[in-house]
C-alpha atoms as an extended CHARMM CRD file, in Angstrom:
* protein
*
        94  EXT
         1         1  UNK       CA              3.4990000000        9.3980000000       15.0470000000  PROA      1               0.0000000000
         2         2  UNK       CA              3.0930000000        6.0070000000       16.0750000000  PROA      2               0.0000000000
         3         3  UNK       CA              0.5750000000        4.0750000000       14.1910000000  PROA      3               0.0000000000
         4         4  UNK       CA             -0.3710000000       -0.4860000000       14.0770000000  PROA      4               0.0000000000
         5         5  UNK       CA              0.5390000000       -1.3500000000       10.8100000000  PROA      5               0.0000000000
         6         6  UNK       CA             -1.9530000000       -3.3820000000       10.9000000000  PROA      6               0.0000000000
         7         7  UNK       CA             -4.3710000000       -0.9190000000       10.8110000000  PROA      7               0.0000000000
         8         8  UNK       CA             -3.0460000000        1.1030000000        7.5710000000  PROA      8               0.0000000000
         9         9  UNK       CA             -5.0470000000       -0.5030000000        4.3780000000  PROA      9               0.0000000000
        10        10  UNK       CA             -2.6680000000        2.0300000000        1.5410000000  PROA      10              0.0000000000
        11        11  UNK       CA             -0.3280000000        5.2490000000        1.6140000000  PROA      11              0.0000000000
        12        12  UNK       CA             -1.4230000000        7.5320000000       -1.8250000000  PROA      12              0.0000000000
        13        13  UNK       CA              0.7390000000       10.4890000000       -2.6730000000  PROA      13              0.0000000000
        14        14  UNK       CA             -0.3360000000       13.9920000000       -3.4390000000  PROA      14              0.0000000000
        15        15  UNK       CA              3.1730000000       15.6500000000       -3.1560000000  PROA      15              0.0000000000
        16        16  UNK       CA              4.3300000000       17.0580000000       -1.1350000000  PROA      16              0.0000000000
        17        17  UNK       CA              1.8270000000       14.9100000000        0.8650000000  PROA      17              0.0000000000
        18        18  UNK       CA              1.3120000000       11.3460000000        1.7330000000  PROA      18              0.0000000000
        19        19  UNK       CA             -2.3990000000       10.0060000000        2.8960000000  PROA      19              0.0000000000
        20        20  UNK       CA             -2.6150000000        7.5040000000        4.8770000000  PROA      20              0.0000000000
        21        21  UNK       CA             -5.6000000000        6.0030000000        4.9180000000  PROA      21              0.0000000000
        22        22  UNK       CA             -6.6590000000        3.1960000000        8.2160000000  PROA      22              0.0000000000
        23        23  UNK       CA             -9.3280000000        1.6550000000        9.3600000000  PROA      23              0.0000000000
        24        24  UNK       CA            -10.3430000000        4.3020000000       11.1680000000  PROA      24              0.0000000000
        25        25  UNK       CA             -9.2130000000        7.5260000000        9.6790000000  PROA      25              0.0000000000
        26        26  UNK       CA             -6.9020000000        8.7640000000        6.9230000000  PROA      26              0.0000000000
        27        27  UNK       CA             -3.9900000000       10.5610000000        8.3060000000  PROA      27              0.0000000000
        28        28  UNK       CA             -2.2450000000       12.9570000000        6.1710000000  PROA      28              0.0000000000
        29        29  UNK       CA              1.8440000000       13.7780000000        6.6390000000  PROA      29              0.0000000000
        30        30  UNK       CA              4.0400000000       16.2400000000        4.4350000000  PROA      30              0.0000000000
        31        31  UNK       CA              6.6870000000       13.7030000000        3.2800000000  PROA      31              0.0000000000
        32        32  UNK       CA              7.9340000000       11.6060000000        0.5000000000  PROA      32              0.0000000000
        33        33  UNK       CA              6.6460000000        8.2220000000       -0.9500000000  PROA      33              0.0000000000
        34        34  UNK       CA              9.9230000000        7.2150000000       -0.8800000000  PROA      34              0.0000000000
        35        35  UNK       CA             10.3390000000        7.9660000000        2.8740000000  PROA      35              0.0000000000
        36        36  UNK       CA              7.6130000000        6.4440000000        4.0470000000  PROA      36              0.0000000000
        37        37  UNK       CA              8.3630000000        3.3070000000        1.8620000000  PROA      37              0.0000000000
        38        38  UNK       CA             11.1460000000        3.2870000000        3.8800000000  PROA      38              0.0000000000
        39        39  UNK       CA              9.4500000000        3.9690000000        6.7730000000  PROA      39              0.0000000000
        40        40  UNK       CA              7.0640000000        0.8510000000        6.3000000000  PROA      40              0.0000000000
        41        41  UNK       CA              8.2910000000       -3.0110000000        6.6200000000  PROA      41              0.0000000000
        42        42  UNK       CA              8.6950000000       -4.1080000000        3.3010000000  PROA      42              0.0000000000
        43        43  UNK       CA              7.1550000000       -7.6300000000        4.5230000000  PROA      43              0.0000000000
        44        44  UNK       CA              3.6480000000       -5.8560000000        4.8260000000  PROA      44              0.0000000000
        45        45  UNK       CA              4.2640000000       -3.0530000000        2.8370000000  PROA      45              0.0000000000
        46        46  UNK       CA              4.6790000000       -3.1290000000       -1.2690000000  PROA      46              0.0000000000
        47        47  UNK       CA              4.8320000000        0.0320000000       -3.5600000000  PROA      47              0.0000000000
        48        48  UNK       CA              2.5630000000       -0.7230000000       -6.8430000000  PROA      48              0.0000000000
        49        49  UNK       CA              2.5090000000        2.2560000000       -8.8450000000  PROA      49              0.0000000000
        50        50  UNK       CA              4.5350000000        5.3990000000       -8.3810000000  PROA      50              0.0000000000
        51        51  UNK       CA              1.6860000000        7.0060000000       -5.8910000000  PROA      51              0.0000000000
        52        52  UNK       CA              0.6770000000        3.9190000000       -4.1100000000  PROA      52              0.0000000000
        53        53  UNK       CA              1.7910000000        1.5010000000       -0.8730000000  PROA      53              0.0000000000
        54        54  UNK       CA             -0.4470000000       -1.1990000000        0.1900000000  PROA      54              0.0000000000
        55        55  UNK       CA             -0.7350000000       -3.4140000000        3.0730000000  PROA      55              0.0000000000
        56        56  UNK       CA             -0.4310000000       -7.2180000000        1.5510000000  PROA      56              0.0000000000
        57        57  UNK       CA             -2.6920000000       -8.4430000000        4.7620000000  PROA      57              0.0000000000
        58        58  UNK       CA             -5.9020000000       -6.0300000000        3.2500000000  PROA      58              0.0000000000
        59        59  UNK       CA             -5.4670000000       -7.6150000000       -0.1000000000  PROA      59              0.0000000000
        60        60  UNK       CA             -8.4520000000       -9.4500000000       -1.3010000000  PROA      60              0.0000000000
        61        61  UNK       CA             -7.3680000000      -10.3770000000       -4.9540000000  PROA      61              0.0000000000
        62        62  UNK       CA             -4.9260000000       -9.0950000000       -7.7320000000  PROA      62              0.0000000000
        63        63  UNK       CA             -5.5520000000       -8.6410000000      -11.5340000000  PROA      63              0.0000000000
        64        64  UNK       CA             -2.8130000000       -7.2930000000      -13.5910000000  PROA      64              0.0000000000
        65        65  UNK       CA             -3.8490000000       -3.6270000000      -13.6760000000  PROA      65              0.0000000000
        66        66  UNK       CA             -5.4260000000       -3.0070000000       -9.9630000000  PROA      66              0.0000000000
        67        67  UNK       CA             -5.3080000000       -4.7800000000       -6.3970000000  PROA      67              0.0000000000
        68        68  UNK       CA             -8.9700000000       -4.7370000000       -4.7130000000  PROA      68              0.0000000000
        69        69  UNK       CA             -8.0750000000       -4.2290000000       -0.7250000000  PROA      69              0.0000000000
        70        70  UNK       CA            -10.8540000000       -5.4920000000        1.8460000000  PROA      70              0.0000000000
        71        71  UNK       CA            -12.4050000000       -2.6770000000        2.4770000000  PROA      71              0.0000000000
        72        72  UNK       CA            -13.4200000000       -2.7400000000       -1.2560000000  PROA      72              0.0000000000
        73        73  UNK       CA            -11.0930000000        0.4650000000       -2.4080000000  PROA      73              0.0000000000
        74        74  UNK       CA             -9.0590000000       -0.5640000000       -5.8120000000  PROA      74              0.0000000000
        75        75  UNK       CA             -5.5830000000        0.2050000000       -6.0830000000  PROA      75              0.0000000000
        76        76  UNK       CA             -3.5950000000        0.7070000000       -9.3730000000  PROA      76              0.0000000000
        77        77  UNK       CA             -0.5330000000       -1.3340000000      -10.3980000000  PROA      77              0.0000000000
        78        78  UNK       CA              2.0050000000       -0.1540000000      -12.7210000000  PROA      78              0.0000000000
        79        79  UNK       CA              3.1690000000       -2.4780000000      -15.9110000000  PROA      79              0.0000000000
        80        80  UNK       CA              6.6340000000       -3.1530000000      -14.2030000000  PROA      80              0.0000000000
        81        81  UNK       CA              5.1930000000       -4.0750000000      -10.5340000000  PROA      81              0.0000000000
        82        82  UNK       CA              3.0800000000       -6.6850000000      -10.8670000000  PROA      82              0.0000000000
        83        83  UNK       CA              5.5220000000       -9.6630000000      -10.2560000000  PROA      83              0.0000000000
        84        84  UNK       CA              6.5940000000       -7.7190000000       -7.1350000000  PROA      84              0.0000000000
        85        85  UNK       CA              3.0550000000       -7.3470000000       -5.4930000000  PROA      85              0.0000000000
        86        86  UNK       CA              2.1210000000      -10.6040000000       -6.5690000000  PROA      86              0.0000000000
        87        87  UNK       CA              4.9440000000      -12.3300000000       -5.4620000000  PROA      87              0.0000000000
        88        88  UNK       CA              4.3980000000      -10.3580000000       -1.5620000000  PROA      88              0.0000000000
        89        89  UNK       CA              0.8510000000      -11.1250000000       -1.9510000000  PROA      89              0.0000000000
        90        90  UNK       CA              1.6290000000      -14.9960000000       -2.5410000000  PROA      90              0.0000000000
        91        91  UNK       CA              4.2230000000      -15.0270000000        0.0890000000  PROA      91              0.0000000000
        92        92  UNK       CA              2.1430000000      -13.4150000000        2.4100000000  PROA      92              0.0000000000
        93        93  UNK       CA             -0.7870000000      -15.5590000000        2.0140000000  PROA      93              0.0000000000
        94        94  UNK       CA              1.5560000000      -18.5940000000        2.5680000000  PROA      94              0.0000000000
């Protein structure tokens, strides 16, 4: 399956399945976080809790506990992966 990363706002995990959820539609596959992480540029794409992917260009803002995406849906972060998002977040936006 082809799909614009562009287009893809988060990945959540419900194993053995992965949601992905667009603009358009959420899309749901029978595979691993960890494949699909791998699966996903890790310029665009950052893992911030053990269930979660975002997209860095739908982030509106960060707080240390949750990432608010454009379309208004909030995202946990994990303790130990804040620095990371924030860091791809800053880098992104520069």
């Amino acid at each position: 399956m082809k799909l614009n990363y562009n287009e893809i706002y988060y990945c959540i995990m419900f194993s053995p399945y992965i949601d992905i959820h667009t603009k358009s539609e959420k899309i749901t596959l029978r595979k691993k976080i960890s494949e699909m992480e791998n699966n996903l540029s890790n310029k665009y794409f950052v893992r911030c809790h053990r269930s979660y992917i975002v997209n860095v260009k739908h982030i509106k803002s960060i707080t240390k506990d949750k990432v608010l995406l454009s379309n208004g849906i909030k995202i946990p972060i994990s303790k130990g992966k804040y620095k990371e998002i924030n860091d791809a977040f800053i880098n992104y936006i520069n």
